[in-house]
N, C-alpha and C positions, 0 to 999 in steps of 0.2 A: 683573258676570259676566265682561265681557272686562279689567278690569282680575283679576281672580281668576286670569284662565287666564294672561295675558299677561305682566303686573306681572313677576312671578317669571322670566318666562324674559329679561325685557329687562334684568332687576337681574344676573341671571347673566352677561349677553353687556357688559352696561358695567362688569362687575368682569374680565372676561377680557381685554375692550381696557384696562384700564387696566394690567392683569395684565403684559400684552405688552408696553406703552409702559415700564411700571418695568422689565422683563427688556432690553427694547433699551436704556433710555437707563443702565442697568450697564455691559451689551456697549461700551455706547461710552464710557462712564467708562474701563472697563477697555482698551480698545483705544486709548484715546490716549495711553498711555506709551511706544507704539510695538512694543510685544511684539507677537509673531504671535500671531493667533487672539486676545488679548485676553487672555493668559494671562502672571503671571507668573511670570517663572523665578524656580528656587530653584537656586541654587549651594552649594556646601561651601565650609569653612575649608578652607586649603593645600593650593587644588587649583584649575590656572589655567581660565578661562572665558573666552569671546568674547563682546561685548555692543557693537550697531552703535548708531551717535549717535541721541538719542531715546528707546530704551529703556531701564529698570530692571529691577532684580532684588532678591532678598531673600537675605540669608543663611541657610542651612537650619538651624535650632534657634536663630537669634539673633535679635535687633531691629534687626538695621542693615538700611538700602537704601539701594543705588546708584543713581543715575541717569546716564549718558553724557549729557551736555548739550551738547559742542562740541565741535571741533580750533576753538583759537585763533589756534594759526600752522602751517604744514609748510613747512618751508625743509630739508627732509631729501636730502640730493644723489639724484639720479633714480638709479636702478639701473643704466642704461646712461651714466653719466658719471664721471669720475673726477674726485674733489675734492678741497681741502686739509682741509676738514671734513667730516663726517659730517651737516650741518644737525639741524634739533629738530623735532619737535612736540610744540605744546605738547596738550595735553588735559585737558581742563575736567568734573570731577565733580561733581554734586550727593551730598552724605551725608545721613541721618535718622536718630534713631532713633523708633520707634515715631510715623513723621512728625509728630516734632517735632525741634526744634535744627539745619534745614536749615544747610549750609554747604558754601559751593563752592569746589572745592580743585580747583590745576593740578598734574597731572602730567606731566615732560618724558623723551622718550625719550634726548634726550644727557644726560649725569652729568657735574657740575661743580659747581664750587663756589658758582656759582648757580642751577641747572638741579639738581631732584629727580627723581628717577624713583617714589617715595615717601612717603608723608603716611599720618601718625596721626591719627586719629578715635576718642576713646571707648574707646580700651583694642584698637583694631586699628590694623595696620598694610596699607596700600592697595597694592599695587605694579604699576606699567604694563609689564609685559611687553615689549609693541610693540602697533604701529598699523597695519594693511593698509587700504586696498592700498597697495604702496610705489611711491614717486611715478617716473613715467617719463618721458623730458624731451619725447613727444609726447601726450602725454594727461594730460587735466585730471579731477581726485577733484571727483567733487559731495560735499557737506556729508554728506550723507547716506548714501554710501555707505561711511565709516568706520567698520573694526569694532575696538575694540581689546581684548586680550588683558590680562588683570586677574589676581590674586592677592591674596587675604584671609588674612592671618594675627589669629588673636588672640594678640595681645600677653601676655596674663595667662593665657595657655596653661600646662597644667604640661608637664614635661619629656619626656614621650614625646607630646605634639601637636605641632602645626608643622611643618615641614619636615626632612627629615632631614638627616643634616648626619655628613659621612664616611664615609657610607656606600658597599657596594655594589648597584647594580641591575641584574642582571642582564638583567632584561625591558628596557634600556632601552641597546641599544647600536650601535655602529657595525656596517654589515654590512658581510662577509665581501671583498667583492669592492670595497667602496672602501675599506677596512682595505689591502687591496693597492693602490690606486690613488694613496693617499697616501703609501704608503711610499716609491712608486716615484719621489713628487716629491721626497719628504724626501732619498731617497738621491743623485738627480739631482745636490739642488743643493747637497748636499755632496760629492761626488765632483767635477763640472765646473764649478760657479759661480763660486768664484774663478779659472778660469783664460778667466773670459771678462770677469770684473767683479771687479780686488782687494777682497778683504775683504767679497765677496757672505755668505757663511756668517758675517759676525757679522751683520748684520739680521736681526730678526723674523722668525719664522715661523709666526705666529700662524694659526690656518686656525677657522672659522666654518664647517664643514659640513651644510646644509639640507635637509633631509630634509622628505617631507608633512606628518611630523606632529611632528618635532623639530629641535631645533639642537645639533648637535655642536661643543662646542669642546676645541681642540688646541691643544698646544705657546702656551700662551698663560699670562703670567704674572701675571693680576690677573683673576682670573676675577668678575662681579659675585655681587653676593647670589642672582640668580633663578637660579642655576646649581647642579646639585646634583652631586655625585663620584659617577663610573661606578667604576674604577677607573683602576689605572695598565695601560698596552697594553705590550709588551715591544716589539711589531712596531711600533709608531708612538711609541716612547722617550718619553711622555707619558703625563701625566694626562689623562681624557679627562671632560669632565664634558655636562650635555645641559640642554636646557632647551624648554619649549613650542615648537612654531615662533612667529615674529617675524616672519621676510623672506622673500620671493620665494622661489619654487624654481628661479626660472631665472637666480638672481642670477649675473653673473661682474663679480667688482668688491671694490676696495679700498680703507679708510674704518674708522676709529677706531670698529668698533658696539660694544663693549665696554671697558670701562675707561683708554679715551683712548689705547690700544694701537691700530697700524693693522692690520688682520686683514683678512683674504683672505675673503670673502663668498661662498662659491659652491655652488651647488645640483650633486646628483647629475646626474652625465654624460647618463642620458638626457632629465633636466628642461629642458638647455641648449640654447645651438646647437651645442656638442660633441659630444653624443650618443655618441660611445664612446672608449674609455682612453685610447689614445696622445693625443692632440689635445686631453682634458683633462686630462691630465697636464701637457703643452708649456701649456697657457692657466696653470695654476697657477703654472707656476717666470714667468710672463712677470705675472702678479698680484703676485711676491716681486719682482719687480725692481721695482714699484713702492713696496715695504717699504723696499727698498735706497734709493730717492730720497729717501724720507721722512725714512727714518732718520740721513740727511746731518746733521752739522753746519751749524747759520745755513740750513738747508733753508726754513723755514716766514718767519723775519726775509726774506730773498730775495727768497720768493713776493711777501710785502707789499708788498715795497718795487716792486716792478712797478708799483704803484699802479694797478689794474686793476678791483679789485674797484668804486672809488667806495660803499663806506660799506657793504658786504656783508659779512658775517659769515661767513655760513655758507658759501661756496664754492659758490654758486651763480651767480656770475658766470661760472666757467670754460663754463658751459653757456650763459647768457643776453648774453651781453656781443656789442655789435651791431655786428660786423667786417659788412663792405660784400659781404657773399654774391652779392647778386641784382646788384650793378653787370655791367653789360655788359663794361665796360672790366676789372674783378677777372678776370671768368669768361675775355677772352681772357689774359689774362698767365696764369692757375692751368693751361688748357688749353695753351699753346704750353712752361710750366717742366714740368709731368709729360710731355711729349712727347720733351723733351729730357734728361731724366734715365732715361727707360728706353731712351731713344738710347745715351747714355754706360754705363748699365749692361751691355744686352745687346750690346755691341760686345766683341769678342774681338783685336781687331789692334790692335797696341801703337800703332804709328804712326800708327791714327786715332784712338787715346782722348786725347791732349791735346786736340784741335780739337773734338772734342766736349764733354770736360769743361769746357773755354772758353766754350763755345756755352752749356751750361749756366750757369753761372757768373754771364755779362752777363745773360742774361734772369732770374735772380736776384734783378741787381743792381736789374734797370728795375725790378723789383715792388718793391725795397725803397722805391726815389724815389716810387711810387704811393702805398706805403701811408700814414698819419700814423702819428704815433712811437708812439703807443696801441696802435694795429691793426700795427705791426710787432712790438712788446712780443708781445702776444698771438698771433701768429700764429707766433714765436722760442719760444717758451713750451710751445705744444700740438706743437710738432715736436719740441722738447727731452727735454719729458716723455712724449706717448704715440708719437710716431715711435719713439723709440729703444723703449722699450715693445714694441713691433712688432718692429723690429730682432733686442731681444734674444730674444724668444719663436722666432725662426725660428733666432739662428745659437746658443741651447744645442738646439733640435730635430738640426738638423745634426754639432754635436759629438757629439752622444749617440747618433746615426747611426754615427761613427770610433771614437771613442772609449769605448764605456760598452759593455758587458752588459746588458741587461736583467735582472732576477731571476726567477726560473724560475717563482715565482708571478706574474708579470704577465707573462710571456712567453704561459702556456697559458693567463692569461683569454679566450673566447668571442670576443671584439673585438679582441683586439689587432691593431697594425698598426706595421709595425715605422718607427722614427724617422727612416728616410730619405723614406721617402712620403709622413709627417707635414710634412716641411720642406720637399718637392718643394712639397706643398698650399699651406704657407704664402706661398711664394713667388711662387706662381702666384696665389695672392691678394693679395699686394704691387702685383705687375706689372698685375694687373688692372682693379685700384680706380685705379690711377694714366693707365690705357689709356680706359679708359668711367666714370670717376668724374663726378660733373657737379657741380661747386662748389656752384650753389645747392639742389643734392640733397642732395648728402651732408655740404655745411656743416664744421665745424671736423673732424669725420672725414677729409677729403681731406688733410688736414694730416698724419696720421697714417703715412697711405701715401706721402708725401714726405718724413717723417720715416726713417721703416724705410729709403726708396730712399737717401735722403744719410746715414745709416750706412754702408749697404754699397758707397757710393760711396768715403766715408773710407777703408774697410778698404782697398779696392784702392789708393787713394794711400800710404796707411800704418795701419797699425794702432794705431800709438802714441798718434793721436787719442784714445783710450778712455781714457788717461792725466790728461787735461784735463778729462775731462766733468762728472767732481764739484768741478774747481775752475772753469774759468770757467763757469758755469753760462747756460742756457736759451739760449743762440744758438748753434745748429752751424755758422754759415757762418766762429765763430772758427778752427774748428779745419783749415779750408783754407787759413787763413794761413799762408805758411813751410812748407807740406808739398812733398816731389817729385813734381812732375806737377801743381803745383796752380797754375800759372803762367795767369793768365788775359789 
């Protein structure tokens, strides 16, 4: 009788717990691919997607699946460093069809002759977009936090699937107000660049424009595959083509991310520490001056021959490489040379600028007898390259102060401010970093701000120093050699 009454309800409640245990241990089948909620995504053909390390997907109406398995390496230069290379990551997929015929394929975000961005599978073609987040020279990516940007094409697509290809898109274009912010650097730096830098306007002018949710490229002559044609711009004399975002929106930085051309990497004015027109305007043409160093003959043979890197590739040394920051003895020489070069700068009487620039000069000379020939190499190097960098961002702001017009559409943009106050700013940031800078603060940066300052030290000795700069390369204290006034 109690089995009669009983029986039945305990047979129901031990098929409902087992009920539960088959529904969790799914949930958790399904939940270790790393998908949220236990769910997986379904993506489309020829149309890009983000999928963080761990997770898979499925293509919608097909039998392929992805799975993100790894970053194998990121040697990708930081976004706030300047490099000789653009570094790689590599990124590791798992493929299936109908999970079977697993197979793990790398794809690379740099393109070369050994490096794919790339890989066929089964009648598709896999393509890496880009990797976020992108790497910054104070913060370190966990494993996990990698999301990378993907594209699916089938290969055996007929002729209206896949990608379009010469087209125009209307829905997909440059806005109105960096449409002017570009033009007004285009124009700049052909109108005043060569009369601050011979044969500035034949270098690159490649521009990378980074928007939330895309990348604008310009004036760029090897556009890759994942880049589709906008149109041609009349106002910006280019083809203008776009593609998913990839990089940073706060990027300001210059680095070969597309087709081994060096291009100008930088997010909308207010994504930056620019924040409005003039001053990202002045950061662009000072982004092209490092087109113009690239673009040097025997430039890249030069770098190497520095012998700096020790066995690095990717141009990660200019950031990692271990000059003696924290020395007590560094910190007083870098503190007593910046004290004496905004001595010699901001001094206005003729008859005391020799004794100062003298003054300068020896305590120059003692950092050079401190440094070893590595840590002098390197320290000649980031003054060469991003001092003058610095330099020249202040004195085309300044020209364009005298000399230039603005155009009447970036005159009345909301922000403007006109080029003299821009170059006041910059200066007053030269003078500053060099005044309260702190060596093992601010590290190979300080270099920068003594860089800019022994530019504009040059100028007042002579100008004709700028003459030399792309042939004896990376040591400015050559070019106080044999100048007037340079008598130390």
């Amino acid at each position: 009788m109690i089995c009669a009454l009983m029986c039945p309800l305990i047979s129901r409640l031990i098929s409902s717990v087992i009920t539960c245990f088959v529904l969790l241990g799914c949930l958790g089948a399904a939940g270790g691919n790393g998908n949220a909620a236990g769910i997986m995504q379904a993506v489309r053909l020829n149309r890009p997607f983000s999928l963080r390390t761990g997770q898979q997907v499925t293509v919608k109406g097909e039998k392929l699946r992805i799975k993100f398995e790894a970053v194998e390496e990121d040697s990708r230069c930081p976004a706030n460093v300047t490099c000789v290379w653009a570094g790689n990551a590599a990124v590791r997929l798992e493929f299936s069809i109908n999970h079977r015929d697993r197979k793990s394929l790398t794809l690379n975000t740099a393109k070369s002759t050994t490096l794919v961005g790339e890989r066929q599978y089964h009648g598709y073609k896999v393509v890496l977009l880009g990797l976020n987040p992108y790497p910054q020279s104070n913060q370190k990516i966990a494993p996990h936090d990698y999301v990378a940007t993907l594209l699916v094409i089938k290969e055996r697509a007929g002729p209206t699937d896949g990608l379009p290809s010469g087209t125009t898109h209307p829905e997909q274009r440059v806005s109105e107000i960096d449409r002017v912010r570009l033009a007004e650097a285009f124009r700049i730096g052909q109108t005043l660049g060569n009369r601050l830098w011979p044969d500035w306007n034949k270098a690159p002018f490649a521009v990378l424009l980074v928007t939330p949710e895309n990348e604008f490229l310009i004036r760029h002559a090897k556009p890759s595959a994942d880049f589709t044609l906008i149109n041609y711009d009349p106002l910006l004399q280019s083809k203008v083509y776009y593609r998913a975002r990839t990089q940073p929106q706060n990027l300001l930085a210059t680095f070969p991310v597309v087709g081994g051309i060096p291009t100008i990497v930088i997010g909308q004015a207010k994504n930056t520490t620019k924040k409005t027109s003039t001053p990202w305007v002045v950061t662009v043409l000072h982004e092209h001056f490092h087109q113009l160093q690239y673009s040097q003959p025997g430039y890249y043979p030069a770098v190497d021959a520095l012998a700096l890197s020790r066995g690095d590739q990717s141009g990660m040394w200019m950031l990692n490489y271990p000059f003696p920051y924290d020395w007590p003895e560094m910190k007083d020489h870098f503190y007593l040379l910046s004290g004496l070069l905004v001595d010699a700068l901001q001094t206005r009487n003729k008859d005391e600028f020799p004794g100062k620039l003298s003054a300068y000069r020896r305590q120059r000379d003692e950092l050079g007898k401190t440094l070893s020939p590595d840590d002098y190499r390197y320290f000649s190097f980031q003054m060469w390259q991003e001092g003058i960098a610095r330099y020249t961002e202040y004195r085309i702001a300044k020209l364009a102060a005298g000399r230039y017009k603005p155009s009447k559409a970036f005159r009345t943009l909301k922000d403007y401010k006109p080029f003299a106050e821009v170059a006041e700013q910059v200066m007053s940031g030269i003078v500053n970093e060099l005044i309260t800078g702190q060596l093992d603060d601010h590290k190979r940066v300080k270099f920068y701000a003594l860089g800019a300052g022994e530019g504009l030290l040059l100028d007042r000795i002579n100008p004709r120093w700028r003459q030399r700069y792309f042939i004896d390369k990376f040591y400015l204290d050559k070019y106080f050699d044999g100048l007037k006034g340079s008598n130390s």
